[in-house]
N, C-alpha and C positions, 0 to 999 in steps of 0.2 A: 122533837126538834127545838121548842120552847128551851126546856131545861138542858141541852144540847148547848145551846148559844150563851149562855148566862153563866158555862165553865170556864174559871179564870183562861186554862190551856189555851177555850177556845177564840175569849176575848182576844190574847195577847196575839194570837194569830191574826185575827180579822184583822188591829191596830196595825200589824206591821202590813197589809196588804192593801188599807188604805194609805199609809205610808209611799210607797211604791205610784201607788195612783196618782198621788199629791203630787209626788217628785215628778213623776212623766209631764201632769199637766203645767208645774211649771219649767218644765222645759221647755214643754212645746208653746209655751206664750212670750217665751224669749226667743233673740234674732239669733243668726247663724254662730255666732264668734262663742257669744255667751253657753250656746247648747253646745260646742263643741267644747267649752273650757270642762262642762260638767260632767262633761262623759269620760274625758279623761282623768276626772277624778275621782270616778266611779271604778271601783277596783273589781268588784262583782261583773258588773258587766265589761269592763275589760276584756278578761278575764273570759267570761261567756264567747265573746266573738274575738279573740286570738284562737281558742278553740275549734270552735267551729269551723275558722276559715283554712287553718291546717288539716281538718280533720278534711274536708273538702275539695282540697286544691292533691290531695293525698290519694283518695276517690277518686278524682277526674284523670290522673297520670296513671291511677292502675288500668283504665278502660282506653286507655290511648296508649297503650306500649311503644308501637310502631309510629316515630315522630314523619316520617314519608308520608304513610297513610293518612295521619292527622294532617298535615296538610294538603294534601291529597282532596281529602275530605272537605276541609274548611274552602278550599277551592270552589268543590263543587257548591256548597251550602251557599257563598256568597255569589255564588251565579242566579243560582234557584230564589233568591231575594231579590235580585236586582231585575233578572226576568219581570216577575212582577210588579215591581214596583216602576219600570219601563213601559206596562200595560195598563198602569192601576185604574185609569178611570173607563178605561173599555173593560176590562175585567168585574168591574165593580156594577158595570151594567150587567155582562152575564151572570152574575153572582146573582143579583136581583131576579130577573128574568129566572130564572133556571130556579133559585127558593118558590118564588111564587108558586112557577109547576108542582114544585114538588108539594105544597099544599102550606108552604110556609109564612108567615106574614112579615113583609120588611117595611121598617121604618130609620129615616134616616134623620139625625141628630147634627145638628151644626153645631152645638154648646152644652156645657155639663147639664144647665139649667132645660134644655130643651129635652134631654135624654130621660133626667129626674121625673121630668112631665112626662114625658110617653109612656115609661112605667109604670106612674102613679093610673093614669088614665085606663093603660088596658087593667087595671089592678078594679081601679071603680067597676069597667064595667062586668066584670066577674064578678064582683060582689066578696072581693077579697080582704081579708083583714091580716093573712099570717104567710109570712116569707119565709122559705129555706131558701140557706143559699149555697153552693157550691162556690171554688176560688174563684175570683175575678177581679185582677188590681185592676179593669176599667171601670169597676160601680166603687173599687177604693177613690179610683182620681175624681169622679164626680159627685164624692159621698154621699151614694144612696143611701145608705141605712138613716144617715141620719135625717135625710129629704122624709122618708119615708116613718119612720117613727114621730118625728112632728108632724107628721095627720092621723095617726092613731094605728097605723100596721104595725106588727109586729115582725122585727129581723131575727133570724137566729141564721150563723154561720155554720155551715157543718165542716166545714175544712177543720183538722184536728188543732191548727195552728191557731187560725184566725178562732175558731172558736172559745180560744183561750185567750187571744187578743183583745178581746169584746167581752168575755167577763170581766178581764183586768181594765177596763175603758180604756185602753190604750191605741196605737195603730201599731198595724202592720212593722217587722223594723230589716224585711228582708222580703223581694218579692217569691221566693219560690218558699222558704223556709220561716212565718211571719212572726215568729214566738222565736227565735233563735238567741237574743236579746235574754232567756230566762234561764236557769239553770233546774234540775228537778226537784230543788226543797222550796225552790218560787214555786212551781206551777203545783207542787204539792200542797201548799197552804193555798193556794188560788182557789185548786177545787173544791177545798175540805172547807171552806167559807164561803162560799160564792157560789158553785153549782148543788142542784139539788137532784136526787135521787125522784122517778117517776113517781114513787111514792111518798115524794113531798121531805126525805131525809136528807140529811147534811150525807154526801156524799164522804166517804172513808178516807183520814187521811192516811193517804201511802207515797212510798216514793219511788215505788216499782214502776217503770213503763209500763206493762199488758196490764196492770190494774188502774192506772191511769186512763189509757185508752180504753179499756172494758166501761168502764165507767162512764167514759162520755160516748160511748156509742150505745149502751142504754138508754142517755136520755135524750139524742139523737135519732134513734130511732123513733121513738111515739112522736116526736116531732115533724119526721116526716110522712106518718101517715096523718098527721091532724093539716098538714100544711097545703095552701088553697094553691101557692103558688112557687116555684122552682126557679131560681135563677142561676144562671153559673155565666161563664167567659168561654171563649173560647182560644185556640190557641191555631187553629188555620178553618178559613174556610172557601174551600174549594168550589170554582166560577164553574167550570165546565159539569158539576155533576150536582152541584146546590147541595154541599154538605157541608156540617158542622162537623168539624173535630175537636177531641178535646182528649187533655192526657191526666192521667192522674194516677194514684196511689191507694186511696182509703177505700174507694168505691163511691165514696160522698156524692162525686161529679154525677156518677150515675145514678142514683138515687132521688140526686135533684131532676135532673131530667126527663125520670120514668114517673114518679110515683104524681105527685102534683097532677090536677086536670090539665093547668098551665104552667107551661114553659116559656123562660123569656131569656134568652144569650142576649148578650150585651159584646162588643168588639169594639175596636180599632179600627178604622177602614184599611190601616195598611196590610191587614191580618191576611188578607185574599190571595189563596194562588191560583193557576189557572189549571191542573189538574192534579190526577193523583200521583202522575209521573213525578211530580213535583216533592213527593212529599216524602219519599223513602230518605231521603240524605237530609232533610230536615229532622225527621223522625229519628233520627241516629245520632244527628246532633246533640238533640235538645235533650232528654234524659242523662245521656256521659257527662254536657256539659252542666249541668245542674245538680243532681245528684250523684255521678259516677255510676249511674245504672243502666243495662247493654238497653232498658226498654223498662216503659212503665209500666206498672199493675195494669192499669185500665187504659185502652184506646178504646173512646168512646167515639162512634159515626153516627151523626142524626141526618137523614134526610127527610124529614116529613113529619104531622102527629102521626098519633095511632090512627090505622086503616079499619076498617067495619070489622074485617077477618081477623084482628091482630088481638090477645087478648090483653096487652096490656099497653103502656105508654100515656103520653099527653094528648087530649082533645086539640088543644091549640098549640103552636111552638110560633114566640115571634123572635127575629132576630133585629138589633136595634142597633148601629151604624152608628158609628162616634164620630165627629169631624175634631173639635178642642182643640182647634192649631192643625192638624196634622196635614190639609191643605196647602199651609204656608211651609209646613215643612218641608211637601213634595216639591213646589213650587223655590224655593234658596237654592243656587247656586251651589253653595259652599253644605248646605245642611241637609241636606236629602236621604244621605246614608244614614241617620238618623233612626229613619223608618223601616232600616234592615233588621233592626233589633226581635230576636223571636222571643225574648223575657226568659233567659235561663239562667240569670243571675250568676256567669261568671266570672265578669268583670269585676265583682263585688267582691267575692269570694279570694280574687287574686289582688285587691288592692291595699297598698298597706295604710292607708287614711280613712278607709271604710273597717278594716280591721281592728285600730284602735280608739276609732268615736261612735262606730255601729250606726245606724240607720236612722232613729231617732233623732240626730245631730245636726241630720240635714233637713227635716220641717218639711217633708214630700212624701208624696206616695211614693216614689219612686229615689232611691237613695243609691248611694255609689259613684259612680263614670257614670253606668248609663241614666242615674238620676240629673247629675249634674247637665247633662245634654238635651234629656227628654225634659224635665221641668219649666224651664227659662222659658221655653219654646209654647208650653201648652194655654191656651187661649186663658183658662181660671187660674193660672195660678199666680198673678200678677208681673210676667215676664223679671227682664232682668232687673230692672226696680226694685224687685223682691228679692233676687235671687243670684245678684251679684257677687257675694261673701261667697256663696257655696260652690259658685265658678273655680273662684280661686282655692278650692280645700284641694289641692294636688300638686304635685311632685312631679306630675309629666315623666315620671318613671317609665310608663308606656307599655307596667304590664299587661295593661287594659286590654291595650289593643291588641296584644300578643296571646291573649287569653281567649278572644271573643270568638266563636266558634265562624261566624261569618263575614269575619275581619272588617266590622265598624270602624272606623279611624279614628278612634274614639281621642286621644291625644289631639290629635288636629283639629277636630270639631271644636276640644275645651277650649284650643285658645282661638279661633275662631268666637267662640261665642264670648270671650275674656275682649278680645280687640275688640268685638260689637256692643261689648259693655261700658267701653271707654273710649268710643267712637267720638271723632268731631265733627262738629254741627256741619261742617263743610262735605262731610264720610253719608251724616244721616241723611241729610235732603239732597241724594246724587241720583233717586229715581230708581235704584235698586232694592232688593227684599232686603230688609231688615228687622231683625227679632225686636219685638214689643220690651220697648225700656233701653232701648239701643240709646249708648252717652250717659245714659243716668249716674252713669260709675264716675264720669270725667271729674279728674280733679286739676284746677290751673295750676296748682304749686306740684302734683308730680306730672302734667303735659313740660312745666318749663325745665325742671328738675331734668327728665328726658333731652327737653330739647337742647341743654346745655350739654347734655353728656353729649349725643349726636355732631355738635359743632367742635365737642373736645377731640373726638375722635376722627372725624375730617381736614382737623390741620396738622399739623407733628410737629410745630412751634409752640400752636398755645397747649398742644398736651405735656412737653416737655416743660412748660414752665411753671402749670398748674402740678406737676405729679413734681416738681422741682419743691415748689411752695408747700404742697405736703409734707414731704418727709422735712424740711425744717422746720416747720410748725404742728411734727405730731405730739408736739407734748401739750400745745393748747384743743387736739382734740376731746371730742364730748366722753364719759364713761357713758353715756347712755344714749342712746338715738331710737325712741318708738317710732314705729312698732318692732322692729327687725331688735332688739334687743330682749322686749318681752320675753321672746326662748331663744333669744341666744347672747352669747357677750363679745362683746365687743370688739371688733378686730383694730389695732394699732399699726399705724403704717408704718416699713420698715424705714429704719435711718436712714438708706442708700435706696433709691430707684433702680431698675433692674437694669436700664441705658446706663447708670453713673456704674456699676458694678462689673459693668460689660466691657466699661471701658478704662477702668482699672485695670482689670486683667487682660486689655488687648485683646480682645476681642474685636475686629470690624463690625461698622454702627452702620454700613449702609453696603451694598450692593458695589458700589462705584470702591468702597473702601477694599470691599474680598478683592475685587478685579484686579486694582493696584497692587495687595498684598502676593496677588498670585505672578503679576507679571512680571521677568526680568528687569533691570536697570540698560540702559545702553551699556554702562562699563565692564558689563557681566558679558554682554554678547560678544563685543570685542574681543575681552579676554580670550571666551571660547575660541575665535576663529583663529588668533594667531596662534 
């Protein structure tokens, strides 16, 4: 391995993959504008996710032929949400109630920081030092791995993605797909530097997929029989029968689950349905809409540990209860839909501003439409204070919502949460829910800026006078006006306003003016009668 590492080849490789490292971490220390300007100057990664999201959005319309059906469909799925979520804190008691029977242990988390601790805790009292983990953007949003390696445990990812996410110290840069960001001569110098073979070797570089994946399910494996404890997400968990479901592809999910003495799911509290009835049109959803597949490799169902009889599974399984805002979510008027979301990333997939800055861009677990909605909103991540710039990353093109299998209103929420960003103080203190950093955005020079437009366009004197004063004085306009110039140039008003041109060519300028043009003369009627 020694003499392996000290090969010019394989210096030059590790150089460029620390390279890659560098460049992520200062992006992600820079604010929203800045990481967007980078990404778009990043041709590689362009490039990577213009790919992907065709390849994708290509996949999703082959499993959706029949456009009735798909809405048909989407119908159903956004009913089976709102059900829920109509119920959620009576549900969320049977949910409890009904895990406990079933021999499960529930804890519930009002903050990232309270969730960190309860894991760290049942970790102590095991006597635990090593974590697999199976996907879950809910231990991304409260970053456990890193709570948890600052007291000495050790994380490994087994998700094929994420596990290459976390060699490369990177995050996540897509929730279903989280390496999508790489192409395969990145993730090939990634592993042929960075992962090592059970027997301690620089693992092979290739750039075949099944030698790829061969390779890290090698040394994923011995990792999951040395590992004290198993974590994974879950993706519905069912009130009336105290079950955990969970979907996946590699088998990882399950792996994490069985093998470990402990088991510890991590959720959302919006995740709850109240039976299984609930779950067939969700279940149909969420793989078409995410990968374009009729159904995933794994539907995993836990209700319970292992029984006396049983000869394998977990001693313990606890499930831990996210709150992180999503209380106040249930609770907004306007934001509630919010918490329809089942994380199938297609919103992403079909947006063209997550298409050409990628995930990274936006400085969240959660990236896209439904980043820009779920983030602002969540208790740690500094509300819109922080996360005002990523509000505004959209076109309100409105594939989003055209896309979302459970018709989030994802458009309406943005600017909902855009208006709450540049609320005024008179809007913030009215006694109603309001998102954390609500105003923070307000700027006086575009409130008056507005407000003069609003007064222009309520009289038809002073707009004709100002749109008058324009076009004779477009030659002392500015060539440049930031920010609206930055990407684009500059528009020149035309010489003649469209009233002056209107009525050059006779045109009627008012309602009263067609009337009269329309109606006879007396000299005309006369005429006709004699």
């Amino acid at each position: 391995m020694s003499e392996l590492r000290n090969q010019p080849e394989f210096i030059e490789l590790t150089e460029v993959v620390d390279r890659e490292e560098h460049e992520f971490a200062d992006m992600a220390a820079r604010h929203f504008k800045a990481r967007a300007k980078m990404a778009l100057e990043n041709d590689t990664l362009r490039a990577s996710f213009r790919g992907a999201s065709d390849f994708l959005m290509a996949k999703r319309r082959s499993v959706f032929p029949d456009e009735e059906m798909l809405q048909a469909l989407r119908d159903r799925g956004e009913a089976a949400r709102q059900r829920s979520l109509q119920d959620l804190p009576d549900l969320l008691e049977l949910l409890e109630q009904n895990l406990i029977a079933n021999g499960i242990q529930v804890h519930w988390a009002e903050t990232a920081q309270q969730a960190n601790q309860i894991i760290h805790d049942i970790m102590v009292a095991n006597n635990a030092r090593s974590v697999v983990k199976g996907k879950s953007m809910v231990s991304e949003e409260i970053e456990l791995n890193h709570y948890l390696e600052a007291r000495g445990i050790e994380c490994l990812e087994s998700d094929m993605g994420e596990y290459l996410v976390q060699l490369a110290k990177e995050a996540p840069s897509h929730i279903v797909m989280p390496v999508i960001h790489k192409n395969k001569q990145q993730i090939a110098r990634l592993m042929h530097t960075r992962a090592t073979t059970p027997d301690g070797e620089a693992v092979p570089y290739s750039e075949d997929v099944d030698d790829l994946i061969g390779n890290a399910r090698a040394i994923l494996r011995q990792k999951f029989r040395q590992a004290d404890v198993g974590i994974s997400g879950v993706n519905m968990a069912i009130a009336e029968t105290g079950t955990l479901l969970l979907v996946e592809n590699e088998g990882n999910g399950r792996m994490s689950t069985t093998v470990p003495p402990v088991h510890i799911a991590i959720t959302g509290i919006e995740k709850v349905v109240r039976s299984l009835s609930d779950v067939p049109e969700l279940l149909t959803l969420l793989p078409r809409s995410a990968t374009g597949q009729i159904i995933t490799t794994y539907v995993n169902m836990i209700s319970g540990p292992r029984k006396a009889e049983e000869p394998d599974g977990p001693e313990q399984v606890h499930l831990v209860l996210l709150d992180n805002g999503r209380s106040k979510m249930f609770n907004h008027p306007d934001l509630k839909p919010t918490l329809q979301c089942i994380r199938c990333g297609a919103c992403m997939n079909h947006c063209p501003v997550y298409a050409r800055i990628g995930g990274h861009a936006y400085g969240s677990t959660y990236p896209g439409p439904i980043g820009q909605v779920v983030t602002p909103q969540l208790d740690s991540s500094g509300g819109l204070g922080v996360h005002a710039d990523m509000v505004n990353a959209c076109s309100l093109n409105g594939a989003c919502g055209e896309a979302c299998p459970v018709r989030i209103p994802l458009p309406d929420l943005i600017r909902k949460l855009r208006a709450e960003a540049n609320a005024p103080v008179t809007v913030q203190h009215d006694g109603k829910p309001h998102v954390n950093g609500s105003g923070s955005h307000r700027s006086l020079a575009e409130s008056l800026i507005w407000q003069g437009w609003s007064q222009l366009h309520r009289h038809s004197a002073l707009y004709r006078l100002t749109t008058t004063a324009i076009t004779k004085g477009r030659v002392l306009m500015p060539s440049k006006l930031s920010p609206w110039t930055n990407t684009r140039v500059m528009p020149k008003p035309a010489a003649s306003s469209l009233h002056q041109l209107a009525k050059k060519a006779g045109v009627p300028s008012s309602a009263a003016d067609i009337k009269t043009a329309q109606t006879p003369d007396a000299t005309d009627n006369r005429e006709g009668k004699s």
